[in-house]
C-alpha positions in Angstrom: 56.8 47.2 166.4 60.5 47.2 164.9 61.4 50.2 162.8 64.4 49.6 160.0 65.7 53.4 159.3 67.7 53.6 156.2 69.7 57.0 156.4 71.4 59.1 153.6 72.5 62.5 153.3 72.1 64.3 150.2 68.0 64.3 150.8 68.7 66.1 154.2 67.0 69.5 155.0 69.1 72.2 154.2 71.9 70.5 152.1 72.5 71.5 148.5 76.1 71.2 147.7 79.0 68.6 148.5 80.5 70.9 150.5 77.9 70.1 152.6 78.3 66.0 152.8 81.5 65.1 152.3 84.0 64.8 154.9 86.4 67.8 154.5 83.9 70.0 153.1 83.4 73.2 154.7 80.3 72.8 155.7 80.2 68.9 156.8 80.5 69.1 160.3 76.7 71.1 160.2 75.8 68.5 157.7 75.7 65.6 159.5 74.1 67.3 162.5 71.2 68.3 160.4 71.5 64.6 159.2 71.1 63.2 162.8 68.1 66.0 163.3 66.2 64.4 160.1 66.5 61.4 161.8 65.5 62.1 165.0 62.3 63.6 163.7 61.5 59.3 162.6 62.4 58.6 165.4 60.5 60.4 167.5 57.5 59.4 165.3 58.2 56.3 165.6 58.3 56.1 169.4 54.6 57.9 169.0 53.2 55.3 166.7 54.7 52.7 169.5 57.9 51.3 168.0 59.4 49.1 170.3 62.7 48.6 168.7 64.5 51.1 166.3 67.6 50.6 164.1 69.0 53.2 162.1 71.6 52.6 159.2 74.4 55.2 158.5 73.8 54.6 155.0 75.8 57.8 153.2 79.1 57.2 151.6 81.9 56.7 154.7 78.8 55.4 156.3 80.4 57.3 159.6 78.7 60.3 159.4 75.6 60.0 162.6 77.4 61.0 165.7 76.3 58.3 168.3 75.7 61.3 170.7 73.5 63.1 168.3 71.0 60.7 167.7 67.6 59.8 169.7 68.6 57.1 172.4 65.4 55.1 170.9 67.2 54.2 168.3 70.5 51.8 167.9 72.8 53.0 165.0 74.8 51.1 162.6 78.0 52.6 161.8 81.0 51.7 159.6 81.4 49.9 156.6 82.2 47.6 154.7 78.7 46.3 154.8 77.6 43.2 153.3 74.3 45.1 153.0 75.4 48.6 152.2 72.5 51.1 152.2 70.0 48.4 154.0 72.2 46.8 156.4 70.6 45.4 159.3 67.2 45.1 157.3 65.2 41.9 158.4 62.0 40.1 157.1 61.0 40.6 161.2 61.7 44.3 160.4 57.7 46.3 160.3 58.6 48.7 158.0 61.3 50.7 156.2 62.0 54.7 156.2 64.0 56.2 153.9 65.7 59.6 155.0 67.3 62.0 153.4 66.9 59.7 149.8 67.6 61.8 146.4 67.1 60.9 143.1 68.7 58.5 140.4 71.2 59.2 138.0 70.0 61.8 135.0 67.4 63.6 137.0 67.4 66.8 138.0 67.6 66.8 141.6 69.5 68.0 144.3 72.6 65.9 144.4 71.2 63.3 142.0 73.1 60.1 141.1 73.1 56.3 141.6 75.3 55.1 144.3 78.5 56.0 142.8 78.4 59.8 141.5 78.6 60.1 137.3 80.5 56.5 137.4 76.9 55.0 136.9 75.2 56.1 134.3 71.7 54.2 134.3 70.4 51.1 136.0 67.0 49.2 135.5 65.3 46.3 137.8 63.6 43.9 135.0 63.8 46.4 132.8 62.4 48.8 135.0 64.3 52.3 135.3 65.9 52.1 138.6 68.1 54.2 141.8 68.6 53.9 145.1 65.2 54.6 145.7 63.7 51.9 144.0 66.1 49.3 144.5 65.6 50.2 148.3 62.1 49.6 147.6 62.2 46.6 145.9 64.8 44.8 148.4 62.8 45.8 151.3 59.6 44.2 149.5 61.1 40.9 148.9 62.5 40.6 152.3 58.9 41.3 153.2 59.0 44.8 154.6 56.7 47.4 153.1 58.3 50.9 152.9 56.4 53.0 155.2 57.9 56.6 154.2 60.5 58.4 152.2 62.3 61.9 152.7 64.1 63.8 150.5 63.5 66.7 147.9 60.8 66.5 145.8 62.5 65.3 143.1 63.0 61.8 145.2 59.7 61.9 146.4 58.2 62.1 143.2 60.5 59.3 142.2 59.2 56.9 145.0 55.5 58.2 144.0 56.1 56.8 140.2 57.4 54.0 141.3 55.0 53.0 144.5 52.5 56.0 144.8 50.8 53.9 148.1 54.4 55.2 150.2 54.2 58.6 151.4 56.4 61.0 151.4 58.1 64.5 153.1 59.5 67.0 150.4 62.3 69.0 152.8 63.5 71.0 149.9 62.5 71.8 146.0 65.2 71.5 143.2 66.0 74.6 141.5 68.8 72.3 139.7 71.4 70.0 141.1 73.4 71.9 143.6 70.2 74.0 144.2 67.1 74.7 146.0 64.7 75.8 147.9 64.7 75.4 151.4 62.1 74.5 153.7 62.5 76.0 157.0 64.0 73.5 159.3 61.7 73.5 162.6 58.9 73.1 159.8 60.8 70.2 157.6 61.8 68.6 161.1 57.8 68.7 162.4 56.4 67.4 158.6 59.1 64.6 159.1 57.7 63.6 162.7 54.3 64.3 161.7 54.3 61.8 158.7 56.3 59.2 160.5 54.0 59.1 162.9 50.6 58.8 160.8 52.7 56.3 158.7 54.1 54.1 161.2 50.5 53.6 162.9 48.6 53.1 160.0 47.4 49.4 158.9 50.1 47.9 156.4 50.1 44.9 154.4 53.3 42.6 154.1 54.6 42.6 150.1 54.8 39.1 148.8 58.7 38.1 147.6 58.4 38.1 143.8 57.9 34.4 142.8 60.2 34.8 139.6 64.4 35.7 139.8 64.6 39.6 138.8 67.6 41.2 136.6 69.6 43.9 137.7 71.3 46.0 134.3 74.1 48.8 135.2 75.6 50.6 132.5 79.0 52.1 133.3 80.7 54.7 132.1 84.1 52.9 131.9 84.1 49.7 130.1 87.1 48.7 132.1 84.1 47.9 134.9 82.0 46.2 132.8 84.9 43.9 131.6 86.4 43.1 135.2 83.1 42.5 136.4 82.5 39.6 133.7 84.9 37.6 135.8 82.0 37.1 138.2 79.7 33.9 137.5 76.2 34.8 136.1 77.5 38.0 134.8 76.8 38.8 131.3 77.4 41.9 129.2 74.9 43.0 126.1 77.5 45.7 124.8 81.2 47.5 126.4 79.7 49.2 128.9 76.8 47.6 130.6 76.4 44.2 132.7 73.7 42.2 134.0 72.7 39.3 136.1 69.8 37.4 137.3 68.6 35.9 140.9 66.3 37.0 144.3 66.4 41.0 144.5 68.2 40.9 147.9 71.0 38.8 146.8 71.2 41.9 143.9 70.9 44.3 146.6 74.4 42.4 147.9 76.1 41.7 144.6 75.5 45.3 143.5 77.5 45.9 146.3 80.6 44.2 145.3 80.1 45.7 141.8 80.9 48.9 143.5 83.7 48.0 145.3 85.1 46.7 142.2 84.4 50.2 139.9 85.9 51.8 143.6 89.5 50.2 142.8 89.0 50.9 139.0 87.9 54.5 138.8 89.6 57.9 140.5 86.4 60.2 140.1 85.0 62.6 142.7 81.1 61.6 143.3 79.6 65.0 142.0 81.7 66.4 139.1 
């Protein structure tokens, strides 16, 4: 059984503030330890449910923040960017299933640490008109490539998100939003043994292959700087309904990998810190 482990950071037990994820921040260093420890708690339930090969993804921002030496020597890390693949990198159709750790929620809700991929610099997105995040743009790549999405961690406010948007994937609420830079804590020797414990039920249970959706999806991002919207235009197949907002058509994983270049283009455009 191979085991594809996407990995962010602002879903992580115990982490409210980014002070606590980005690189510099006081409390970083303790950050991406309790990052590896969420992790290691899949792992672990993967080995149980009999996962042969595991892959983790250092999918948070410098997408350097797993220390090799901290995590589970079942699993192989991927480390560095750029990425042609960002968040999912390494993901394959021969992949069994997906896990999602430490996954918050999109842009406008009230979560802990909430946004879509690029702080405030993305205001909304939708998938086919479909209101959409990193969670369900995770989802919905991971689906066409095949590979069902076998559980999600996070605070609850991600976990419901993944619930409205496939409510057969279960999840592991490690925390409970009191507002965006707050909330309450689950104790971590319990968050670390829920994590396990699902990943193990979930990784042994019976799962069905998604089908690849037949028809080309549409990927919509509304900026907050038209400047993004215009450069991007310069890109074939990309269209723009009004100043700020761009959209283009084709499979969902080569979205998945234009989105990408989208952001490195906003990156060179924009100045802005990703939680202001």
């Amino acid at each position: 059984m191979r085991i594809h482990i996407s990995a962010d950071m602002e879903g992580v037990t115990g982490l409210v503030d980014a002070e606590d994820v980005q690189p510099g921040g006081r409390d970083y260093e303790r950050g991406r330890l309790l990052m590896a420890q969420d992790v290691n708690a899949v792992v672990r339930g993967a080995v149980a449910a009999g996962a042969t090969e595991i892959t983790v993804n250092d999918a948070y921002g410098p997408m350097r923040n797993l220390l090799p030496e901290a995590l589970h020597p079942a699993a192989r890390l991927i480390r560095g960017k750029p990425k042609t693949m960002g968040m999912l990198e390494g993901l394959r159709p021969d992949h069994d299933a997906m896990v999602c750790v430490g996954y918050h929620a999109r842009a406008g809700a009230l979560g802990v640490l909430s946004h879509s991929f690029m702080g405030h610099e993305i205001e909304d997105m939708w998938l086919d008109g479909r209101p959409v995040g990193e969670i369900g743009l995770a989802h919905a790549t991971a689906a066409a490539l095949g590979v069902p999405l076998a559980l999600l961690t996070g605070d609850d406010r991600a976990c419901r998100e993944l619930t409205e948007w496939d409510a057969s994937v279960p999840t592991v609420a490690v925390k409970y939003a009191r507002d965006r830079f707050a909330a309450e804590l689950r104790p971590t020797d319990e968050s670390h043994a829920a994590i396990e414990e699902a990943a193990t039920t979930a990784l042994a249970a019976p799962r069905t292959r998604p089908r690849p959706p037949a028809a080309p999806a549409t990927l919509t991002v509304r900026w907050q700087s038209a400047s993004v919207a215009s450069v991007l235009l310069g890109i074939p197949g990309v269209t723009s309904p009004d100043s700020r907002t761009v959209e283009t058509r084709g499979t969902v994983p080569g979205l998945y990998r234009q989105f990408g270049v989208w952001m490195r283009v906003a990156s060179s455009l924009t100045n802005q810190a990703p939680y202001c």
